[in-house]
N, C-alpha and C positions, 0 to 999 in steps of 0.2 A: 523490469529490465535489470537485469545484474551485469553484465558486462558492459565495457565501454567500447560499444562498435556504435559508433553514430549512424552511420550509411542505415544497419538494421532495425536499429531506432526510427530512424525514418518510416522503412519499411514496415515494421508493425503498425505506426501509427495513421497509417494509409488506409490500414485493412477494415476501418470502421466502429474504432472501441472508443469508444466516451472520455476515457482519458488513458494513458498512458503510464505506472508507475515507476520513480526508478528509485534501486533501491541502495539508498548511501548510507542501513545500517547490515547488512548483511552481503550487499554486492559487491563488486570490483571496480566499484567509480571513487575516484576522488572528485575532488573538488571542482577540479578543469572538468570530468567526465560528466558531471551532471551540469554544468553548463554545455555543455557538447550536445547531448541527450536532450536537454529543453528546445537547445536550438534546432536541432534535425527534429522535434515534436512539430514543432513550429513550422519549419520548412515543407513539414508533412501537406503543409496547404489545407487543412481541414478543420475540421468543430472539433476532434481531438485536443482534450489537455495536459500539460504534464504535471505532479503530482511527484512528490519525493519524501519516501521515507527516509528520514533523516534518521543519524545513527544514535541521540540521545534526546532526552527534556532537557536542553541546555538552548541558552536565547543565542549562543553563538552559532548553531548547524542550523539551526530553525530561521536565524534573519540570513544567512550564507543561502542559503537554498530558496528563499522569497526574492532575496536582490537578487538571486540569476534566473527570474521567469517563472519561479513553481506558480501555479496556480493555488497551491495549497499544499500542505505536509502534513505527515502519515507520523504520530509520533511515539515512538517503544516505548514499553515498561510504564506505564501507565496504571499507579495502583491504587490511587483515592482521588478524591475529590480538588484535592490540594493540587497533586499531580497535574489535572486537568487544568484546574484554574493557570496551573506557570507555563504549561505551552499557549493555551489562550492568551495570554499575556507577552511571550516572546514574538509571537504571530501577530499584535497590534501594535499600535502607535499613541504616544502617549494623546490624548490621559486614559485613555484604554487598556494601552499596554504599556509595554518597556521594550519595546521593538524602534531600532535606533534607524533614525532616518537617513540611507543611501541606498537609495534602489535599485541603483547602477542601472541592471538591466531592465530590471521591475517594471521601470517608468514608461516604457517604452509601451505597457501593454495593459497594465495592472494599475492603476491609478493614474496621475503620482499623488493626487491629491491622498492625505494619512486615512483620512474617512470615506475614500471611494477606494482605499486598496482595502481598508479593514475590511468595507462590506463584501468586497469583491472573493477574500483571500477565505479559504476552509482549513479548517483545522479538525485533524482526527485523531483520536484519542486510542490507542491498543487496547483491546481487552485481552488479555494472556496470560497472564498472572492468575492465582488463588487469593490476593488479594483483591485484583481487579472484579475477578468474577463477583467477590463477595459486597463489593462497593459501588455495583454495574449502575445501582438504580442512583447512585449519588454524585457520578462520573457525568451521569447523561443530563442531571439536572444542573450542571455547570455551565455558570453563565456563557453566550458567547462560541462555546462549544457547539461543531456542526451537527458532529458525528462521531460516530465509534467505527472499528475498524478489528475486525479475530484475527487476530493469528490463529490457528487452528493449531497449528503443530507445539508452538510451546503450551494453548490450552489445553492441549491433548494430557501433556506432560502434569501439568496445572491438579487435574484431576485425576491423577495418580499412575495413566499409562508410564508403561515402561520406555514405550518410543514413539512418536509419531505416528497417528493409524490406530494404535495398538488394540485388540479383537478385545479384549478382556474389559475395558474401558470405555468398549461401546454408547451402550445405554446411557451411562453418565455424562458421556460428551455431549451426547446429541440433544439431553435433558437441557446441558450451558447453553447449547447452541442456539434451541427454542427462545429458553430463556432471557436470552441476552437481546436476541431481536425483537421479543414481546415489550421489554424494559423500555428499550430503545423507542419502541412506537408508541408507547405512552408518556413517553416526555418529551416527541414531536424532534426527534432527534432522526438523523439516517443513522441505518447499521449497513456495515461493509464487512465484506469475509474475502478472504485468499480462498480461493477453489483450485485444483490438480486439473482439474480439465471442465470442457463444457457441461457436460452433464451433470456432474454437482456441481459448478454454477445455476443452472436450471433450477434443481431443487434447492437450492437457498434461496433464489429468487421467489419461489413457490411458497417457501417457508415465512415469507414476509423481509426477508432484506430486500434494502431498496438498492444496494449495488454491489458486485461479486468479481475481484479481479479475477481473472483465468491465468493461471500457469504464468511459465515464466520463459525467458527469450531461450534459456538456457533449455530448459523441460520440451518445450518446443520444438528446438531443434534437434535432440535426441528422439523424439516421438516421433516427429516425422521422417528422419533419418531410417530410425530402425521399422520404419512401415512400409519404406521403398523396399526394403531388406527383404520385407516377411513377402510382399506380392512376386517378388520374383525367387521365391523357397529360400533365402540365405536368413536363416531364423539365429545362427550360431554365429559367434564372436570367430573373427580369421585372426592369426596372427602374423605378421609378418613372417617368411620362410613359408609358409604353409602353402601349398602347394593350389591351391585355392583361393591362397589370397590376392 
């Protein structure tokens, strides 16, 4: 989820997805919005969880985003082993971590006891980077550490594509992509990937990742927008004045 509409937060988390994420390094939430967004997860009334990509490896978005409910955080820029070990670390409770104890909200669901929220809380790791790719197998052998987690689109970039997608870069992405979930399942780790729509979700699932977010609230609602559009012939952009519109 990138926007702060609670109500639709809700809404998705209704619909049956295993967890819900929102995303406070690239979205439109602050600080109040992903507390918003965990609690409309929550109000969903379901086995749904929430999950928040936090916006760096710093122990202060990482304990912000646990004290308000995450069940766990999604965390960028992820390029060694080091890397990994300091989110693990923000994400526990001493002597584990450096994760400073006020759970505010936490407590309420996720502990509060320090070693029934560690075991409870996941921690995921980006792979995106040319770094990361090249460190995957050292990443995933990090103590503590749940999971990994593709960005797809910066690994795209990563390995030399020009953009997101990019046709030229194919073959080499899809090599990481293997890659990185083969790595991942031999050091008993999960791997997680961002997918554009259900159908590659499917085939990463197929491919051996064990979990695959789908698209985003924003992606969503354009898709399904412009597909009321196409069933009833209005395939073209109206502009206001237009006579049509």
């Amino acid at each position: 989820m990138v926007l702060d509409a609670p109500p639709a937060t809700e809404r998705i988390a209704r619909v049956g997805y295993d967890y819900v994420v929102l995303d406070g390094q690239h979205g439109l939430l602050s600080a109040r919005g992903i507390l918003d967004g965990l609690l409309a997860i929550d109000a969903a009334a379901t086995d749904t969880v929430g999950l928040v990509r936090v916006e760096a490896n710093n122990a202060t978005p990482i304990g912000r985003a646990l004290d308000a409910g995450a069940a766990g955080v999604i965390v960028p820029l992820i390029d060694t082993a080091d890397d990994a070990a300091r989110a693990v670390a923000a994400a526990r409770y001493p002597p584990a971590g450096i994760r400073s104890y006020g759970p505010t909200r936490s407590g309420l669901r996720i502990g509060p006891t320090p070693a029934d929220a560690d075991a409870a809380t996941v921690v995921l790791a980006m792979i995106e980077t040319r770094s990361a790719l090249e460190n995957v197998a050292e990443i995933c052998a990090t103590p503590g550490l749940d999971g990994i987690y593709v960005g797809p689109s910066d690994l795209c970039l990563a390995v030399g594509g020009k953009y997101p997608g990019d046709p030229d870069v194919a073959d080499v992405f899809e090599a990481a992509i293997t890659r990185i979930a083969k790595v991942a399942a031999d050091a008993g780790v999960a791997a997680g990937i961002h997918t554009k729509n259900g159908d590659t979700a499917k085939r990463r699932l197929s491919e051996g990742y064990t979990f695959a977010t789908v698209s985003s609230d924003l992606d969503h609602l354009q898709s399904i927008a412009a597909d009321h559009l196409a069933t009833i012939g209005l395939t073209n952009r109206r502009e206001p004045g237009d006579p049509a519109y």
